[in-house]
VEXSERO-82901 format. One record per residue: residue number from 1; x, y, z of N, C-alpha, C, O, CB in turn. Coordinates in steps of 0.001 Angstrom, whole numbers, plus 500000, padded with zeros to 6 digits. Glycine has a CB too. Example, Ala and Ser with C-alpha at 12.3 -4.5 7.8 and 13.67 -1.06 7.14 Angstrom:
// VEXSERO-82901
> num,n.east,n.north,n.up,ca.east,ca.north,ca.up,c.east,c.north,c.up,o.east,o.north,o.up,cb.east,cb.north,cb.up
> 1,513190,494310,507800,512300,495500,507800,513200,496700,507800,514236,496681,508465,511308,495527,509046
> 2,512850,497750,507080,513670,498940,507140,512900,500030,507870,513409,501138,508039,514084,499402,505725
END
This chain:
// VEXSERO-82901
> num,n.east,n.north,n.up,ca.east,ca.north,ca.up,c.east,c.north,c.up,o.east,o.north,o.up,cb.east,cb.north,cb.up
> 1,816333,984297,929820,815698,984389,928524,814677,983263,928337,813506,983595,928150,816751,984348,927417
> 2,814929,982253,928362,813794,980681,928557,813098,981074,929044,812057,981087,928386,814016,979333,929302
> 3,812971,981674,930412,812176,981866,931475,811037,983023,930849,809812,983072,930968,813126,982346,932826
> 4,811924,983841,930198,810943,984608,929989,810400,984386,928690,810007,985460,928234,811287,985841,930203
> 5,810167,983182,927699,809957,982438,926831,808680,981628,927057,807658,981583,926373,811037,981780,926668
> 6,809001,980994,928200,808155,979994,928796,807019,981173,929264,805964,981068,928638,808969,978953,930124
> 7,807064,982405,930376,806496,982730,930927,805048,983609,929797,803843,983742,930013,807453,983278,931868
> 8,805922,984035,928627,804723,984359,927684,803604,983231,926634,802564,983291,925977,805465,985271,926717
> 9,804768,982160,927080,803968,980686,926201,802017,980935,927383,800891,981332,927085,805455,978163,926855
> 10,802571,980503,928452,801938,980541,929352,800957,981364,929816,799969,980917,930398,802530,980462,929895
> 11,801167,982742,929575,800395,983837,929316,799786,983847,927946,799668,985049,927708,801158,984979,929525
> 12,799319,983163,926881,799089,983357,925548,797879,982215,925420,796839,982176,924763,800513,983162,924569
> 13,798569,981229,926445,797330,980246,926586,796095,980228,926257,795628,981361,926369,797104,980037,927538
> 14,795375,979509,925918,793890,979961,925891,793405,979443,927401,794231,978804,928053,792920,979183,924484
> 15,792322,979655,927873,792093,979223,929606,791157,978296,928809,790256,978636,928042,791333,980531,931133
> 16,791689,976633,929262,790359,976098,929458,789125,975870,929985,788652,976515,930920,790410,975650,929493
> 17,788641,975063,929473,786502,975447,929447,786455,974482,930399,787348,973640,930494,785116,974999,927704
> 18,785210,974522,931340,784828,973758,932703,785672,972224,932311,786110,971920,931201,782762,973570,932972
> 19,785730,971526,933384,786380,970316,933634,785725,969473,932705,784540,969654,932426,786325,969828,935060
> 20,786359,968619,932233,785589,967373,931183,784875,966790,932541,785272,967247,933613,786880,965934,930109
> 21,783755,965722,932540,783255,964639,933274,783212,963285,932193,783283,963187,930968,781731,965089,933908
> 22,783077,962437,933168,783059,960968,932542,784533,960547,931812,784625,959724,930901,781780,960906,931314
> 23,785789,961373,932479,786702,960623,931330,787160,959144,932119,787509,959138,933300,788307,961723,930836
> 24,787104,957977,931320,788032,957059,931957,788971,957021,932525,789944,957435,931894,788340,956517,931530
> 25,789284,956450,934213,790651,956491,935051,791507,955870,933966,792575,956472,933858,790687,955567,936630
> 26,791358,954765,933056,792526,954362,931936,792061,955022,930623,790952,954629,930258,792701,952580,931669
> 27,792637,955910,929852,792082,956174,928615,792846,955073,927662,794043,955236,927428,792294,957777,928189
> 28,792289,954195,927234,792681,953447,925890,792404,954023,924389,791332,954212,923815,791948,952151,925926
> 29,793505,954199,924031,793453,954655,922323,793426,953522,921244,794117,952608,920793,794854,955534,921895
> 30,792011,954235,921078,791406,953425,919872,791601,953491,918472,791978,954651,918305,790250,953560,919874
> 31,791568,952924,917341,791587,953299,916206,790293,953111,915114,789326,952378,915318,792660,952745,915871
> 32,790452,953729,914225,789257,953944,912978,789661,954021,912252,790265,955087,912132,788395,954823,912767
> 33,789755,953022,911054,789697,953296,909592,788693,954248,908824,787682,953714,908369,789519,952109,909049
> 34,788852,955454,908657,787707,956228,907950,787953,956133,906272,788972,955953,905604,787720,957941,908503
> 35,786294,956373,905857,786295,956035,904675,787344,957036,903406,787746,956799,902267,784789,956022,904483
> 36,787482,958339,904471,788453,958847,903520,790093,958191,903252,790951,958669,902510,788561,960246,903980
> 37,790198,956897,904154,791590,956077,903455,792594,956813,904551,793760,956740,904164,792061,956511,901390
> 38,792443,957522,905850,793504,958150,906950,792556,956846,908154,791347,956654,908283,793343,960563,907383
> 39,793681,956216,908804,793132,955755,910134,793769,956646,910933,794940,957023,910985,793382,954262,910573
> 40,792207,957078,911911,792918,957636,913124,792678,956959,914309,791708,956219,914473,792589,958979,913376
> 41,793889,957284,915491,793614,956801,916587,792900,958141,917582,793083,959318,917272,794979,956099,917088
> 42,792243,957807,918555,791232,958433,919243,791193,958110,920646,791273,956917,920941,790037,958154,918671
> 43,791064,959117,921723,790919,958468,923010,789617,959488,923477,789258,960530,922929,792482,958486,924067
> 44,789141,958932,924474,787461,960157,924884,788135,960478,925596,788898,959759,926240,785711,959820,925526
> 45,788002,961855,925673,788075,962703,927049,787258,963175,927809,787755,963601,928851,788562,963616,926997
> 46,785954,963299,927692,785273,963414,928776,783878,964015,928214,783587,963952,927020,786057,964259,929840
> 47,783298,964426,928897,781712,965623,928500,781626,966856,929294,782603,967271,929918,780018,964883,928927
> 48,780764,967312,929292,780428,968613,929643,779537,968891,929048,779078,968569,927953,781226,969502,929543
> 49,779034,970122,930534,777513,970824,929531,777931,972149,928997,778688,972979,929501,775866,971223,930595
> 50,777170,972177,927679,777729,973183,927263,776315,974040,926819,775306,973629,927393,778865,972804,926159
> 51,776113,975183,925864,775102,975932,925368,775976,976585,924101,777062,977165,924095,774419,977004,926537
> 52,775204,976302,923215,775235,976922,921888,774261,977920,921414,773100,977511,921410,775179,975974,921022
> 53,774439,979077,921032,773022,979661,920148,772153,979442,921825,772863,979320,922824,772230,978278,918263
> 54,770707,979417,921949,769860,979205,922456,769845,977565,922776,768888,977188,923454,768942,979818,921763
> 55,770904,976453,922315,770635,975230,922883,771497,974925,923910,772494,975619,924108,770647,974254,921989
> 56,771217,973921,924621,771802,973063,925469,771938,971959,925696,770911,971297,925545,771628,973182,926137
> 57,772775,971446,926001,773318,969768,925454,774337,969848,926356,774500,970697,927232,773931,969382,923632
> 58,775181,968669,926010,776665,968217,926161,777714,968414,925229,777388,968309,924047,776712,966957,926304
> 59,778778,968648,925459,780051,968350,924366,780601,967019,925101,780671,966574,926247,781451,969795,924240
> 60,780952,966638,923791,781669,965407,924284,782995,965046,923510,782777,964239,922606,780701,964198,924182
> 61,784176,965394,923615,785646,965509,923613,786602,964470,923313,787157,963829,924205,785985,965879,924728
> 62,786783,964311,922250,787831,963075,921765,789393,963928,921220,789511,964705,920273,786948,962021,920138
> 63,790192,963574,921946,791639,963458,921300,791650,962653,920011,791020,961596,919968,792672,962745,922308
> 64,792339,963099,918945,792562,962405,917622,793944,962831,917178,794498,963881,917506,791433,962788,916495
> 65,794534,961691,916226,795759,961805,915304,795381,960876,914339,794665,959877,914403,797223,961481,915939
> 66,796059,961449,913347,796258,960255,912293,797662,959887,912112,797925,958924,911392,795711,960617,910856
> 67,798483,960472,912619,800175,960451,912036,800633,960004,913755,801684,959505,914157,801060,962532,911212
> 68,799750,960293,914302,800927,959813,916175,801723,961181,916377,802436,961289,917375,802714,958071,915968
> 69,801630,962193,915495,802544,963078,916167,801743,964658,916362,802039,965469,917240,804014,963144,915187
> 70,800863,964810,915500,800282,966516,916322,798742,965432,916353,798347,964539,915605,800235,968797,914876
> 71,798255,965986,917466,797040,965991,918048,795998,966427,918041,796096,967597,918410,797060,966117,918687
> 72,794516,966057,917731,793861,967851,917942,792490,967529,918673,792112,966358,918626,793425,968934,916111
> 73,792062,968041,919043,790728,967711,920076,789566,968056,918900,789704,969168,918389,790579,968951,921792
> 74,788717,967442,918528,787289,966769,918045,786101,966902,918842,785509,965903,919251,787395,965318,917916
> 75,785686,968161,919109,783913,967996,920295,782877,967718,918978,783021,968225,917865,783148,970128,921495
> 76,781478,966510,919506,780877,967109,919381,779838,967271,920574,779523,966498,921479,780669,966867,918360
> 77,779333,968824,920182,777883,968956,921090,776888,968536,920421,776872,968866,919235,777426,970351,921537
> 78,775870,967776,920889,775031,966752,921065,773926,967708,921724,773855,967404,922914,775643,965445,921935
> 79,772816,969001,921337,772296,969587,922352,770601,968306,922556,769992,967497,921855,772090,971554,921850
> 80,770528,968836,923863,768800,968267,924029,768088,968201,923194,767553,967155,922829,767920,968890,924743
> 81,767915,969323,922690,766842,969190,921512,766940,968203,920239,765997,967918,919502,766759,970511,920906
> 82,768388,967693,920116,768677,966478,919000,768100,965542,919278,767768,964965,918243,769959,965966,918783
> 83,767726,964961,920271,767623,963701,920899,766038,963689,920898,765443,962643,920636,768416,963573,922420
> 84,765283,964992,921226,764322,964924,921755,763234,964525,920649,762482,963618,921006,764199,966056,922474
> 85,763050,964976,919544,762401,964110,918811,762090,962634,918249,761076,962255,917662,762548,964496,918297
> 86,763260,961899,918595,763476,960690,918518,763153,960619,919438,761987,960268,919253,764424,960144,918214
> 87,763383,960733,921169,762414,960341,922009,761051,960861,922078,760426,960407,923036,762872,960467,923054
> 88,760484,961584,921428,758932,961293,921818,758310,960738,920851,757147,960358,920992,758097,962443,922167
> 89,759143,960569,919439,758265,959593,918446,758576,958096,919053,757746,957251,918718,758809,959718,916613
> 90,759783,957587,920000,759755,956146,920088,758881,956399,921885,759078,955329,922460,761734,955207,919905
> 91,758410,956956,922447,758009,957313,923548,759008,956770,924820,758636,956250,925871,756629,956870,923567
> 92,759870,956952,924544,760596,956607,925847,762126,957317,925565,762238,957539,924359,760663,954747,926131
> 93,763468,957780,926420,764284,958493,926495,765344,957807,926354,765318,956662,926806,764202,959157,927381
> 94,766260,958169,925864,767470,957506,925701,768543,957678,927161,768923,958645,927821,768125,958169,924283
> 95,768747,956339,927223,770359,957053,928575,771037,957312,928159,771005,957699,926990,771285,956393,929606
> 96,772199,957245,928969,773242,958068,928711,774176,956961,927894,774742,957490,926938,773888,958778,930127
> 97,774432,955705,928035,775242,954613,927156,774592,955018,925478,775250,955393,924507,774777,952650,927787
> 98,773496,954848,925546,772574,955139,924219,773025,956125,923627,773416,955924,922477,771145,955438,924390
> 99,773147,957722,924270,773443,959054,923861,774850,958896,923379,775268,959310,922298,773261,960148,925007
> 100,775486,958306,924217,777693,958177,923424,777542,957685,922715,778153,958256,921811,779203,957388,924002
> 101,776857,956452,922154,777426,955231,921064,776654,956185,919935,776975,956196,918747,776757,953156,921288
> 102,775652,956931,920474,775230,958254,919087,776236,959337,918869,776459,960007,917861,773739,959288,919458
> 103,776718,959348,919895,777817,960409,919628,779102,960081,918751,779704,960821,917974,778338,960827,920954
> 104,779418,958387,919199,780422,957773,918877,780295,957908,917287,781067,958389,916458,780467,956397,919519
> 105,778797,957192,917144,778696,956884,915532,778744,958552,915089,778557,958237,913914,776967,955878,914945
> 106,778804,959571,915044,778517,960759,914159,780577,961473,914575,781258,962290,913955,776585,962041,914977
> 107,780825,960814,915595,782333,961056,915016,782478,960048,914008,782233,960619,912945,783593,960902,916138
> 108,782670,959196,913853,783111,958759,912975,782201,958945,911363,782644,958903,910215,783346,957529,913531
> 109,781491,959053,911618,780648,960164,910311,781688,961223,910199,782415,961394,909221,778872,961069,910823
> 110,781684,961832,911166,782470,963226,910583,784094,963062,910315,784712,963791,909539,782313,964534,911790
> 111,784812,961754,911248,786457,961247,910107,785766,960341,909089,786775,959920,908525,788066,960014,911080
> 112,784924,959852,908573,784374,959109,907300,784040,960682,906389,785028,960936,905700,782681,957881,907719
> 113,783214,961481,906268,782835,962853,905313,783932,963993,905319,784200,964723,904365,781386,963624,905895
> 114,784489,964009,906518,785743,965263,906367,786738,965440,905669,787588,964712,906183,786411,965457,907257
> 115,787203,965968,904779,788522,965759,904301,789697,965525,905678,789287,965635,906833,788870,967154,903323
> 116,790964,965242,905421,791860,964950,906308,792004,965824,907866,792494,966927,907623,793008,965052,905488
> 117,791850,965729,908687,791301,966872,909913,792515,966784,910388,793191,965759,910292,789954,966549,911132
> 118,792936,967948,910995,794256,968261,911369,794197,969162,912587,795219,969577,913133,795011,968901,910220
> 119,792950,969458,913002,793087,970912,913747,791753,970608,914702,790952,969720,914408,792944,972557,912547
> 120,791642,971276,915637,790790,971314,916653,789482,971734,915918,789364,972297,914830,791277,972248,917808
> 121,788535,971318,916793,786800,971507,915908,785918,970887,916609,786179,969859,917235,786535,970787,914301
> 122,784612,971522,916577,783189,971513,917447,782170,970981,915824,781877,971653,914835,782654,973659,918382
> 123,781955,969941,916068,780842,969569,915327,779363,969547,916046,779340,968955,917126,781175,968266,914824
> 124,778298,970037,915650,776902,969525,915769,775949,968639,915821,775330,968610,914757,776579,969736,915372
> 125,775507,967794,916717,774528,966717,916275,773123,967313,915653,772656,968230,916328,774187,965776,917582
> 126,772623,967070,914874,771482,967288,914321,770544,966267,914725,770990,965244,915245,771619,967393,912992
> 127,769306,966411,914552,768057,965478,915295,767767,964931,913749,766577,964785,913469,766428,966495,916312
> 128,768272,964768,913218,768567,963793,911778,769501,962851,911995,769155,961669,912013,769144,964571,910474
> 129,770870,963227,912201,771885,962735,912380,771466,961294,913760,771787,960105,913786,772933,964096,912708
> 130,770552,962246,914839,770242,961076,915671,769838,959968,915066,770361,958854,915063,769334,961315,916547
> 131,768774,960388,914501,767646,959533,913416,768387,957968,912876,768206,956757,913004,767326,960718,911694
> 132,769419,959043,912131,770207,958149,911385,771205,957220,912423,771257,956019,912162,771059,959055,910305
> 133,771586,957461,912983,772568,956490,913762,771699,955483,914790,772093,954324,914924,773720,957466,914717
> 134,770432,955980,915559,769313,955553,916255,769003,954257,915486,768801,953219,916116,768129,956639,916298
> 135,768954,954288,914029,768526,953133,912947,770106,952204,912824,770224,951011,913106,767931,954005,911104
> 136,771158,953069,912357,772286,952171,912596,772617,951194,913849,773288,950165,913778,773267,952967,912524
> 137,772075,951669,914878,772804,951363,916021,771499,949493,916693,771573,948432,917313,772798,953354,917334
> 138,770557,950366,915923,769356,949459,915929,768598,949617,917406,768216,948532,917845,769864,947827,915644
> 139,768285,950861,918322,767859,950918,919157,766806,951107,919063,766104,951209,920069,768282,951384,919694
END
C-alpha cells in the first residue's frame, strides 16, 4: 500500500525545468528583513535561460521561508531586453556580478511590496526596475 502511495506521489510530480547553473558548491542561507515586518531566509539556487512571451533572458531561482518550515521557490526572469536600455544609454554592458546584485535588489523589492509570500512564483524584471536598482546600487 506505501508503495503504491509513494509510486503515485512520484508520478504526479511536476518534471523539472533544465538544470539551474551557477548554484554555489556551499549554499549559505541568508536572511532579509522586508519592509512588510516577515524576515525571510533565502538561499540562490542557480540560473537558467529561459523565454517568456517573445523574450529571452535568465531566471534566476531563490529558495525562501519565513517560518523555517514550508519553503517555496521565488524566480525572477530578468529578460535581455531589461538590461538593454540601460546599457546603451550608459554605453557599455553590464556583467554578469552587475546583472545578480540587480536581480538581488528586485527580490527583495518584491519580499519588501508583496504581501506575506507563501507559494512558488516567477516575477519580471522590467527595464525600469533595472533603472531603479542601477541608481541604488550606484553603478
Amino acid at each position: 500500500m506505501l508503495a503504491k502511495f509513494l509510486e503515485l506521489l512520484r508520478r504526479d510530480r511536476q518534471q523539472p525545468g533544465p538544470e539551474l547553473l551557477g548554484r554555489p558548491p556551499i549554499r549559505r542561507e541568508k536572511a532579509y528583513a522586508a519592509d512588510s515586518g516577515y524576515v525571510y531566509q533565502y538561499t540562490y539556487e542557480g540560473y537558467r535561460a529561459a523565454t517568456r512571451s517573445d523574450s529571452v533572458g535568465r531566471e534566476f531561482v531563490f529558495e525562501c521561508t519565513s517560518d523555517r518550515a514550508a519553503r517555496f521557490r521565488l524566480a525572477v526572469f530578468a529578460p535581455d531586453e531589461s538590461f538593454a536600455a540601460w546599457e546603451r544609454s550608459a554605453g557599455r554592458d553590464l556583467n554578469a556580478v552587475e546583472r545578480y546584485a540587480i536581480v538581488k535588489m528586485q527580490l527583495f523589492a518584491i519580499l519588501d511590496e508583496s504581501e506575506h509570500i507563501r507559494h512558488d512564483g516567477e516575477w519580471p524584471l522590467t527595464a525600469e526596475q533595472v533603472e531603479r536598482h542601477v541608481a541604488e546600487l550606484d553603478l
